[in-house]
N, C-alpha and C positions, 0 to 999 in steps of 0.2 A: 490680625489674620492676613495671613498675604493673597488671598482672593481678594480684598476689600482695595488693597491698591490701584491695581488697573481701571478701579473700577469709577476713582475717584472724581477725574472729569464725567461721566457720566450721573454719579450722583447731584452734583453740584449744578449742573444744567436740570434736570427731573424735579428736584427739591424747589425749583421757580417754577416750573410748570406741570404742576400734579395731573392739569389730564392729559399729558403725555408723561408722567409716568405711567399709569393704567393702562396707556394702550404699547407701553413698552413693553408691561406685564402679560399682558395678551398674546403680543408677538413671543416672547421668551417661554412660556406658559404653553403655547401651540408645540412650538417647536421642540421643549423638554419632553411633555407627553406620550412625544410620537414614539418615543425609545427609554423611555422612562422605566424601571423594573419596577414589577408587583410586589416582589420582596427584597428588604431593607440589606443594607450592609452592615456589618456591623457598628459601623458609625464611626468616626474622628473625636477627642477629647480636645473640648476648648477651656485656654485659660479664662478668665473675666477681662475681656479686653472694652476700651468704652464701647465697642458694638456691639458686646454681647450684655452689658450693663444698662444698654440701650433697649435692647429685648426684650430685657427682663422687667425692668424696671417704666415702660410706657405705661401711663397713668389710664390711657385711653381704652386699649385691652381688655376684653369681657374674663373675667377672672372665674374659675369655680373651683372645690372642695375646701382645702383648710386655710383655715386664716394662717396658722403658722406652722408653714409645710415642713418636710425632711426631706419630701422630693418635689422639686417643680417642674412640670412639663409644659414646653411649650410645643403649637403645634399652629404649621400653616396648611390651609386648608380652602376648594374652592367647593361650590355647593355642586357643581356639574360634575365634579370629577370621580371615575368611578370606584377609583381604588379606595378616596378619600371616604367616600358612603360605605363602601365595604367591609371597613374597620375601625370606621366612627364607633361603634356598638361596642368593640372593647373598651375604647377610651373609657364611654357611660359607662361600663359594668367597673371600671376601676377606678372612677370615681365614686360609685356607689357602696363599694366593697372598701376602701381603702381609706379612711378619715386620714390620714399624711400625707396626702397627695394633693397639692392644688395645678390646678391644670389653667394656663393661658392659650387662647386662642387668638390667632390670629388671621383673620379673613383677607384672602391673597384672590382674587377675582380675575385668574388668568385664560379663562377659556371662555370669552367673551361678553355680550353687553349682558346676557342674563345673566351672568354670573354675577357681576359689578352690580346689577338691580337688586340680586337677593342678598348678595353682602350687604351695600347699602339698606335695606331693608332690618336684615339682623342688628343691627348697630344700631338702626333706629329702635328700634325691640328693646334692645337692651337700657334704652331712656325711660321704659318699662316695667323695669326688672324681668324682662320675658326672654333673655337672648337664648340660655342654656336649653328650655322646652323650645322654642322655635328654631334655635339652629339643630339640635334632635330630628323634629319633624324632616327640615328642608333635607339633612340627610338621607333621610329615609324613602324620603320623594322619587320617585323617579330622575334621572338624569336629565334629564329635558324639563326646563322651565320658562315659564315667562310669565306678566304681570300678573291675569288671574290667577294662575293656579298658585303664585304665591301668596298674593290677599287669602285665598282660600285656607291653605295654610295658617296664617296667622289666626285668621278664626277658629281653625279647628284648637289649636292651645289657650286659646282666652286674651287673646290681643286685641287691645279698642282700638279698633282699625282705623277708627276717627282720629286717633290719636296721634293714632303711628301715621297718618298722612300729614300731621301738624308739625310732626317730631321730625319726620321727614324734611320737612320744608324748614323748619326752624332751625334746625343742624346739619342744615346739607353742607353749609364750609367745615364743619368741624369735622361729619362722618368721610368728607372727602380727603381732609387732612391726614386722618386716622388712616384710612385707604393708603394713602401716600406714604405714611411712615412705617405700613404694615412691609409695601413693596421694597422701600428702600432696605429695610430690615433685611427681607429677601435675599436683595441684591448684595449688600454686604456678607451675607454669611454665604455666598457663594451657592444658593440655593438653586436644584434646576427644574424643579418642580414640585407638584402637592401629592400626596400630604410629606409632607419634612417634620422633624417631631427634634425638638432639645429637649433631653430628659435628664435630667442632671446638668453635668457639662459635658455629655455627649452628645455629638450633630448625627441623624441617623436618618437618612432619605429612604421612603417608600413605606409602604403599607407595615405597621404592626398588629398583628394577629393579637389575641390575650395571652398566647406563652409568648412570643416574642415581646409583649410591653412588659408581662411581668418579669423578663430575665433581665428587660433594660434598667427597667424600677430598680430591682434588686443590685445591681451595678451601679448606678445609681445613689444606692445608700453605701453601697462597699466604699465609694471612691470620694463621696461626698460634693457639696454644690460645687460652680467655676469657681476658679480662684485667681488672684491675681497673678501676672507673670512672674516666674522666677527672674530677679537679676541676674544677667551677665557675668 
């Protein structure tokens, strides 16, 4: 991708110091937001280049719907953000409705430390099997968070909270890793804020409504997964 270029001394400094990538994320995150659209473009098609084979393919990524999709989507997303909460609710209904759909998530913690708290929180959820019902909930939450009200959250879905403090502190390098390769991801695909959605091999920034995801779905299967670059 030729966004990924410029980009490249910046990633290579970040990737040693993961929390200053996060607080990259925050600054880039603020500042996308401010001018960020509610509705999507119709999005760019990407070949399979290793950044997007990167995307797709991190082990770490809380995975949901089918084990062997026809359409994959991936989706960045921060729990404070409002657009993001606004049309989370399609996602769920089209995984619910759709067994050919597996949907990856990607938790991007760009609008500050609570955000980063409840991401890190979801991830440890997800050492659980709890990530899909607790990152729902945090959705659904208000925009405004901070420490209790998301323990509180985690109880309301059936989260051993004991646990998830344990899980917490046991995988803090890993969930922070994860954090790290979520942003770099980010930053490579030229991303400028949440929610960003790869649906197929299309990149489509800002909120999808449920006609808007189901016309990208269907596009989608029309044009089928990335593929690798044409030679020259």
């Amino acid at each position: 991708m030729t966004s990924a270029t410029p980009r490249r001394g910046l990633l290579s400094l970040v990737e040693r110091r993961p929390k200053l990538t996060l607080l990259m994320a925050v600054l880039v995150g603020l500042a996308a937001t401010a001018i960020f659209q509610n509705l999507p473009r119709e999005g760019r098609k990407l070949a399979l280049t290793p950044v997007v084979e990167t995307v797709l393919e991190d082990p770490g990524s809380p995975r949901a719907g089918a084990a062997d999709p026809d359409v994959t989507i991936v989706v960045f997303t921060d729990y404070q953000c409002s657009v993001c909460k606004a049309t989370a609710p399609a996602l769920m209904q089209l995984l619910a409705d759709d067994k050919k759909v597996q949907v990856i998530f990607k938790d991007w913690p760009i609008l500050g430390e609570a955000s980063t708290l409840a991401a890190r929180t979801a991830l440890a959820a997800h050492r659980q099997g709890k990530y899909l019902a607790f990152h729902s909930a945090l959705m659904a939450a208000p925009t405004r968070l901070d420490a209790d009200h998301i323990r509180r959250i985690a109880l309301s879905v059936g989260i051993d909270v004991d646990q998830l403090a344990a899980n917490e502190k046991t995988y803090a390098a890993e969930i922070d890793a994860q954090l790290t390769r979520h942003a770099n991801q980010a930053f490579s695909l030229g991303l400028r804020g949440t929610p960003s959605y790869l649906v197929g091999p299309h990149l489509i920034e800002g909120g999808l409504n449920e006609a808007r995801l189901a016309q990208a779905v269907a596009r989608a299967r029309a044009s089928g997964p990335p593929r690798a670059p044409t030679a020259p």
